[in-house]
PyMOL commands that place a pseudoatom at each C-alpha (Angstrom):
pseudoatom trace, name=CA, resn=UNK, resi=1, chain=A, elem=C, hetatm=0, pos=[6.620, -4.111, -1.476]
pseudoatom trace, name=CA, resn=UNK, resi=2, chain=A, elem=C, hetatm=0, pos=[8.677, -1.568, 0.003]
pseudoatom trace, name=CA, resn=UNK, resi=3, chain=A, elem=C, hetatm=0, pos=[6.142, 1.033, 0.120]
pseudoatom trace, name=CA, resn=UNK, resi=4, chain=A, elem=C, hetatm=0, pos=[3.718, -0.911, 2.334]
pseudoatom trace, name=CA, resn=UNK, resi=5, chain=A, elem=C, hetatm=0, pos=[6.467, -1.643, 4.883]
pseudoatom trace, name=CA, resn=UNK, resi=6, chain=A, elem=C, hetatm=0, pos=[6.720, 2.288, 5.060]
pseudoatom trace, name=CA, resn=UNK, resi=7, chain=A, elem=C, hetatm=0, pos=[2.865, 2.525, 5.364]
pseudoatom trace, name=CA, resn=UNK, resi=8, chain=A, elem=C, hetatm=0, pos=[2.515, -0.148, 7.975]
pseudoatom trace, name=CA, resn=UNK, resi=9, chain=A, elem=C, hetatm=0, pos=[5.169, 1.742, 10.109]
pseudoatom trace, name=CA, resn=UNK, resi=10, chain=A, elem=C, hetatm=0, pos=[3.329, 4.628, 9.687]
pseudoatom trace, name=CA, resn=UNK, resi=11, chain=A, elem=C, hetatm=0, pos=[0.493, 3.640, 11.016]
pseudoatom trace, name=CA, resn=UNK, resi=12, chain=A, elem=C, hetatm=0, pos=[1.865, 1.342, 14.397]
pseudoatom trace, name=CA, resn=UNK, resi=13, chain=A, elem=C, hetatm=0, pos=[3.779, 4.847, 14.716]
pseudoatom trace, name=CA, resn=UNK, resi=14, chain=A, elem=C, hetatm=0, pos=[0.608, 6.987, 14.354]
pseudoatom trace, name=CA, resn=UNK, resi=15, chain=A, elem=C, hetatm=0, pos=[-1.558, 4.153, 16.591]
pseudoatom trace, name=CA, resn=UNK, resi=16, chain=A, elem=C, hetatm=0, pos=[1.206, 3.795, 18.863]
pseudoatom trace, name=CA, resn=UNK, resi=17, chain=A, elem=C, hetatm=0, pos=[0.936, 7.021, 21.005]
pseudoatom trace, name=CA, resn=UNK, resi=18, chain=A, elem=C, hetatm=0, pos=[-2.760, 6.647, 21.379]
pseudoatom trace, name=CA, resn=UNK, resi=19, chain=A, elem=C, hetatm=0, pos=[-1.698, 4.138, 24.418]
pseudoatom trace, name=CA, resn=UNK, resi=20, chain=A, elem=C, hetatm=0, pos=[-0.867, 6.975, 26.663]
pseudoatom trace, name=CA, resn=UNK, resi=21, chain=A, elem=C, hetatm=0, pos=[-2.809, 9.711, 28.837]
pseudoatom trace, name=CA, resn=UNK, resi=22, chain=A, elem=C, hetatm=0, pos=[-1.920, 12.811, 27.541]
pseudoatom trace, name=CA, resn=UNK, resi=23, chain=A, elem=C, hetatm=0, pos=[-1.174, 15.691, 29.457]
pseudoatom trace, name=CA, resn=UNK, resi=24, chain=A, elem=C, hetatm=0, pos=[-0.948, 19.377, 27.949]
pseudoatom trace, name=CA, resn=UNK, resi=25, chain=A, elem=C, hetatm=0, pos=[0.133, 22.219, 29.873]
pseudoatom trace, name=CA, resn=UNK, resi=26, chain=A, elem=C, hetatm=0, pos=[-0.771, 25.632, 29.501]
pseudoatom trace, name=CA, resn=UNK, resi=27, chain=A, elem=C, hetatm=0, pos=[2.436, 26.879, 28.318]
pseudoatom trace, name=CA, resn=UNK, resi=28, chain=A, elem=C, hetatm=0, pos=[1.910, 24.573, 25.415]
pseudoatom trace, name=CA, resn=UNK, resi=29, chain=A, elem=C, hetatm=0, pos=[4.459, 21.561, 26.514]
pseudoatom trace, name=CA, resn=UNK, resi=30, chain=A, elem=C, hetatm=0, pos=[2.871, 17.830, 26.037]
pseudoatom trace, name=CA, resn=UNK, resi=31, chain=A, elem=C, hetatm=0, pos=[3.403, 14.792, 27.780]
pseudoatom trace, name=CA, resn=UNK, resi=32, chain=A, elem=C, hetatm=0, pos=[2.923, 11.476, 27.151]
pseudoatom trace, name=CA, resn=UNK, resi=33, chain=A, elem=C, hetatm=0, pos=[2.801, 8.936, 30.383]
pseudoatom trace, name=CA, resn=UNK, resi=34, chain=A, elem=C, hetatm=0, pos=[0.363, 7.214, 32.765]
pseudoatom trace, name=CA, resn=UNK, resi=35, chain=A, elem=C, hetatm=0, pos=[-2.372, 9.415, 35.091]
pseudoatom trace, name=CA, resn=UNK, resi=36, chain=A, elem=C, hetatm=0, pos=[-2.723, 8.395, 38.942]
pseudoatom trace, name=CA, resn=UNK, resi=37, chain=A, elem=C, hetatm=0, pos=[-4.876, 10.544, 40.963]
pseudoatom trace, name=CA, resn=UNK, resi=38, chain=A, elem=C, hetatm=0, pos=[-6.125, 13.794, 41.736]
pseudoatom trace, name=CA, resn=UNK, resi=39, chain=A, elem=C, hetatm=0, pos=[-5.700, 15.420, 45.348]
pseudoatom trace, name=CA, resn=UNK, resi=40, chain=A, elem=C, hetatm=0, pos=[-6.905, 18.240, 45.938]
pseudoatom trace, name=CA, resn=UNK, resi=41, chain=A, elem=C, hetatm=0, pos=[-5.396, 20.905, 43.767]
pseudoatom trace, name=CA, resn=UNK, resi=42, chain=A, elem=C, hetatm=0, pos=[-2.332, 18.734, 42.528]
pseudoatom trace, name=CA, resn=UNK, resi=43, chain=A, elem=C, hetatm=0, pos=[-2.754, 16.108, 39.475]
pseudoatom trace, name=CA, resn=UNK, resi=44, chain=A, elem=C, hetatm=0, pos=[-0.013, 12.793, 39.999]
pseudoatom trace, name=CA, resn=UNK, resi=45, chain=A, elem=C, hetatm=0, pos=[1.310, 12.279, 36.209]
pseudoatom trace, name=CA, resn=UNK, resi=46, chain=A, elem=C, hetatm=0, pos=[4.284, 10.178, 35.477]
pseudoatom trace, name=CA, resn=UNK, resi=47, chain=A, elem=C, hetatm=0, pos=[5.847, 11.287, 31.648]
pseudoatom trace, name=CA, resn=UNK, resi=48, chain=A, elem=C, hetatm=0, pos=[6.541, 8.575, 29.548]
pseudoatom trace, name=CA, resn=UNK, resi=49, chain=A, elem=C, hetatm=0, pos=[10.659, 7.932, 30.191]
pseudoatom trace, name=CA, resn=UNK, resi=50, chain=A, elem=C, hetatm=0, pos=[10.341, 8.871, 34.252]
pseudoatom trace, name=CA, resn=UNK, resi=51, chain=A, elem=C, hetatm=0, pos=[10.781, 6.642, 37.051]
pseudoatom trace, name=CA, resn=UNK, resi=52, chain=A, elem=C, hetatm=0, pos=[7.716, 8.233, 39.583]
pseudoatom trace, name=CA, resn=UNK, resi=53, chain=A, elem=C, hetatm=0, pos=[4.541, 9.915, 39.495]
pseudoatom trace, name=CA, resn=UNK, resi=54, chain=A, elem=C, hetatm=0, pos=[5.251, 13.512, 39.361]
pseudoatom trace, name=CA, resn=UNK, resi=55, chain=A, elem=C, hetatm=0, pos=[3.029, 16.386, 41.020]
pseudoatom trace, name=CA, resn=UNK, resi=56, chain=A, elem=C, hetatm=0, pos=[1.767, 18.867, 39.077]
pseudoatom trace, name=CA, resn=UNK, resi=57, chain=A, elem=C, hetatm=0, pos=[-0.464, 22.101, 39.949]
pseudoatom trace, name=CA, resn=UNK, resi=58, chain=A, elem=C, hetatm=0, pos=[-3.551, 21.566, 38.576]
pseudoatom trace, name=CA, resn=UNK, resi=59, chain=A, elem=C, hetatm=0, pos=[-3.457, 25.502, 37.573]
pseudoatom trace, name=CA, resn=UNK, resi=60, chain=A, elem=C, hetatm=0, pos=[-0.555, 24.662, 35.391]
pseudoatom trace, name=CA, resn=UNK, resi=61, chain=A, elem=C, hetatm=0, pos=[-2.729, 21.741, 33.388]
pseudoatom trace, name=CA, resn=UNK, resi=62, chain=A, elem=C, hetatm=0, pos=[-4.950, 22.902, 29.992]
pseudoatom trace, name=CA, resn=UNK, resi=63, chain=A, elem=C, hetatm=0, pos=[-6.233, 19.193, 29.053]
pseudoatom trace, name=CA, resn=UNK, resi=64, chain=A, elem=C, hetatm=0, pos=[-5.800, 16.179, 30.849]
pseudoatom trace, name=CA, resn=UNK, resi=65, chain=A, elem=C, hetatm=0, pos=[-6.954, 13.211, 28.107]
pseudoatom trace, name=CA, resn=UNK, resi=66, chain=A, elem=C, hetatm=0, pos=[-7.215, 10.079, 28.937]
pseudoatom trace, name=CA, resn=UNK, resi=67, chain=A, elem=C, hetatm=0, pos=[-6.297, 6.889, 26.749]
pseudoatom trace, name=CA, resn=UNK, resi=68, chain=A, elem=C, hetatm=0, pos=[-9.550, 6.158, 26.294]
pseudoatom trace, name=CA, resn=UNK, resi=69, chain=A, elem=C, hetatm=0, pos=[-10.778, 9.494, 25.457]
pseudoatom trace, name=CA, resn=UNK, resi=70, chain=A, elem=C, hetatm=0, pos=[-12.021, 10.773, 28.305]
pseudoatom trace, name=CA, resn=UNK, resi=71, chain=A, elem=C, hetatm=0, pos=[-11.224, 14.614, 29.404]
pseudoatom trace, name=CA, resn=UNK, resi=72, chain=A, elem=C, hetatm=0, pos=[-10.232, 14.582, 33.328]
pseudoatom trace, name=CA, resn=UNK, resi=73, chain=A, elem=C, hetatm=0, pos=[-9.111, 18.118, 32.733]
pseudoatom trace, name=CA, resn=UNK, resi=74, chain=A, elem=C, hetatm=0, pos=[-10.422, 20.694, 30.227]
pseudoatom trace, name=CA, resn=UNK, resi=75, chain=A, elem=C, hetatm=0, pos=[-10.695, 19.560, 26.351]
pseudoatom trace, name=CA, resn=UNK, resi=76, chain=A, elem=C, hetatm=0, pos=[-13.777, 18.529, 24.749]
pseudoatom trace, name=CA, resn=UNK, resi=77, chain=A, elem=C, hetatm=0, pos=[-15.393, 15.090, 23.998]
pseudoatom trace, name=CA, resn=UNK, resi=78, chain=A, elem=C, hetatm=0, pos=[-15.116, 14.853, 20.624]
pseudoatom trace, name=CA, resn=UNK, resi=79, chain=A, elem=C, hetatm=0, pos=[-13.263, 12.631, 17.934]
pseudoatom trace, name=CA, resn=UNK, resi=80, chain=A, elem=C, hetatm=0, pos=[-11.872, 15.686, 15.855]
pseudoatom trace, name=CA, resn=UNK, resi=81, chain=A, elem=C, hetatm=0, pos=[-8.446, 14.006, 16.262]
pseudoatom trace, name=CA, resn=UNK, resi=82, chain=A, elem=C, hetatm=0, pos=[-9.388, 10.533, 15.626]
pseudoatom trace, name=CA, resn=UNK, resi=83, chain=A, elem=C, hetatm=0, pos=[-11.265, 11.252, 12.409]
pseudoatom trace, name=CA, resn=UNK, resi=84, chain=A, elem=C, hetatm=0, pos=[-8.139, 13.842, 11.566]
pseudoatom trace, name=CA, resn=UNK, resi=85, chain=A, elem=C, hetatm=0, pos=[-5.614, 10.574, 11.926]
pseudoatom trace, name=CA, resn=UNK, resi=86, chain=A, elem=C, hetatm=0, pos=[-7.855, 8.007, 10.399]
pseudoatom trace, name=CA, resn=UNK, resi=87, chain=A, elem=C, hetatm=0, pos=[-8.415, 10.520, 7.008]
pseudoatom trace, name=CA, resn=UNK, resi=88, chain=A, elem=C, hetatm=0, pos=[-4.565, 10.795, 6.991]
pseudoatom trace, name=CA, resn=UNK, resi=89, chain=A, elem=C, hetatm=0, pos=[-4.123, 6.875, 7.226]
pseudoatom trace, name=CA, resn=UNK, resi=90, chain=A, elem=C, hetatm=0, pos=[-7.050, 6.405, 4.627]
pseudoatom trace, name=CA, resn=UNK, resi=91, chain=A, elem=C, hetatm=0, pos=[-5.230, 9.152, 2.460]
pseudoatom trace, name=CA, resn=UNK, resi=92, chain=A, elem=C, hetatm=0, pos=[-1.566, 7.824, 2.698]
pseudoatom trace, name=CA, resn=UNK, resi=93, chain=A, elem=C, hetatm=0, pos=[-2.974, 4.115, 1.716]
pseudoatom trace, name=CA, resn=UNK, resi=94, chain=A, elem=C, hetatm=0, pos=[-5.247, 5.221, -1.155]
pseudoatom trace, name=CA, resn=UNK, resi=95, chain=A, elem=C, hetatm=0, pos=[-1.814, 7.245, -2.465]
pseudoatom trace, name=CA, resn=UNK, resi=96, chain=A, elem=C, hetatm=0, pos=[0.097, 3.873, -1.946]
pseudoatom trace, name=CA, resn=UNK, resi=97, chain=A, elem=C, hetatm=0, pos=[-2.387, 1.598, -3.641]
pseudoatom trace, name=CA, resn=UNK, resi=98, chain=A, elem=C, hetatm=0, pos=[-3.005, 4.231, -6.743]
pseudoatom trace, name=CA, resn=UNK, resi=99, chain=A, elem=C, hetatm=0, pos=[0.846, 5.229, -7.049]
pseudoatom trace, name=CA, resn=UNK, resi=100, chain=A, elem=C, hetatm=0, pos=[1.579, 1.225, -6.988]
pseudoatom trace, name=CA, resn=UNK, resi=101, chain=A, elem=C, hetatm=0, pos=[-0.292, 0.985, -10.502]
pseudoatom trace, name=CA, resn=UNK, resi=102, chain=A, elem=C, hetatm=0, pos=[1.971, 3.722, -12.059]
pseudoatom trace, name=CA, resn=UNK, resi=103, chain=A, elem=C, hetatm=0, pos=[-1.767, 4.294, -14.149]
pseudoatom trace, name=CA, resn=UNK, resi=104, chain=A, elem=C, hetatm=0, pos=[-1.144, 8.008, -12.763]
pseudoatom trace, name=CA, resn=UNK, resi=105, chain=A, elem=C, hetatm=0, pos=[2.221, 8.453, -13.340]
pseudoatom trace, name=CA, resn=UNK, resi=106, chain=A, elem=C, hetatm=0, pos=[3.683, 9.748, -16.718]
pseudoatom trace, name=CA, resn=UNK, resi=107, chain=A, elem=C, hetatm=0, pos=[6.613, 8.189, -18.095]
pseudoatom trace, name=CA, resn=UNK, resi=108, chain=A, elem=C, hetatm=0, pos=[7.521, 9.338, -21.483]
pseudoatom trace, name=CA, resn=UNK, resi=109, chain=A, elem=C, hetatm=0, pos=[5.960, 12.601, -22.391]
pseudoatom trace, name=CA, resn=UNK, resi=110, chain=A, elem=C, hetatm=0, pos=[2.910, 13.685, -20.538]
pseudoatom trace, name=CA, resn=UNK, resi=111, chain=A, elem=C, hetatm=0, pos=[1.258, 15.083, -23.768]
pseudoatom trace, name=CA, resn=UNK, resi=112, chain=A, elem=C, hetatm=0, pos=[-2.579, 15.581, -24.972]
pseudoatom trace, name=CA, resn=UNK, resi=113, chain=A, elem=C, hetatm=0, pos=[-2.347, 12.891, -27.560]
pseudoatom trace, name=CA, resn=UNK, resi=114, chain=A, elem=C, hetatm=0, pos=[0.086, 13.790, -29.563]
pseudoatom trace, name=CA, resn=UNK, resi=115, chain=A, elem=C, hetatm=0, pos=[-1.377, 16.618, -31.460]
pseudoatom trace, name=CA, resn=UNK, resi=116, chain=A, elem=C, hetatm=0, pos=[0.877, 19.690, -33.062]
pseudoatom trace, name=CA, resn=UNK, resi=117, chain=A, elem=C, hetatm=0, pos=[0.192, 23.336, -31.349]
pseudoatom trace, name=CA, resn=UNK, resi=118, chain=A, elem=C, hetatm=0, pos=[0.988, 26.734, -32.825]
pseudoatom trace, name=CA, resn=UNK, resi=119, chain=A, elem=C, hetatm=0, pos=[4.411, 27.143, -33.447]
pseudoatom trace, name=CA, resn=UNK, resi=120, chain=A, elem=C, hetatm=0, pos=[5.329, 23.453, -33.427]
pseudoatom trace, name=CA, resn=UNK, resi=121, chain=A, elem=C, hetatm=0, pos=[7.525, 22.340, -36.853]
pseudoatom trace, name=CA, resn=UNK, resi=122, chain=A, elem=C, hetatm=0, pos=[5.552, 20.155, -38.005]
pseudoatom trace, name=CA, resn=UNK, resi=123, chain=A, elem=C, hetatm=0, pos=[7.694, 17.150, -39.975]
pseudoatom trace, name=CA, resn=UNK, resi=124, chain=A, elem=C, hetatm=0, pos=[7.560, 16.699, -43.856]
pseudoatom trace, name=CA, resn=UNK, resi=125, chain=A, elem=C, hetatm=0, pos=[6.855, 12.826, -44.725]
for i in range(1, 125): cmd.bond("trace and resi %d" % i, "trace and resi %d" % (i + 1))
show_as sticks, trace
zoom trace
């Protein structure tokens, strides 16, 4: 029972940041937060824990994703990431669901059926 609380916070952690835009610099440094508007050259992005929409060069900005999907800035339109998290998800519950039986898991000697291999002493009866 205790394994599928783990799994199922997993996944609301996993599902959980897909309600924000995302905003990726070009230095490498992602945020997290809400977009606003475009004006001219300067993007209006508030981060997830600020108070106010904060202006930012668009020069500065690699991708600009929306929650949704949609690239304002840069990126592609493709799933690569969703497909990426949903394998993981299907991956960690088929591990959970298989490891649960304990039909995988060896328990008292591992061996190839009890056979005797070179070198073995075998017992007198």
């Amino acid at each position: 029972m205790r394994r599928y609380i783990v799994l199922l916070l997993i996944t609301g952690i996993l599902w959980a940041q897909t309600d924000f835009d995302i905003l990726i610099l070009k230095n490498g440094t992602t945020y997290f937060g809400e977009y606003s508007k475009i004006e001219e050259e300067i993007v209006y992005f508030k981060p997830q824990n600020a108070f106010a929409f904060q202006p930012i060069s668009i020069k500065q900005i690699q991708t600009l994703e929306l929650k949704d999907g949609r690239f304002i800035i840069g990126g592609e339109s493709s799933n690569k990431g969703k497909y990426f998290l949903f394998c993981c998800i299907l991956a960690v519950v088929f591990i959970v669901l298989i490891g649960g039986t304990g039909s995988w898991r060896c328990v008292d000697g591992c061996g190839g059926g009890g056979g005797y291999v070179p070198g073995d002493t075998v017992p007198i009866q």
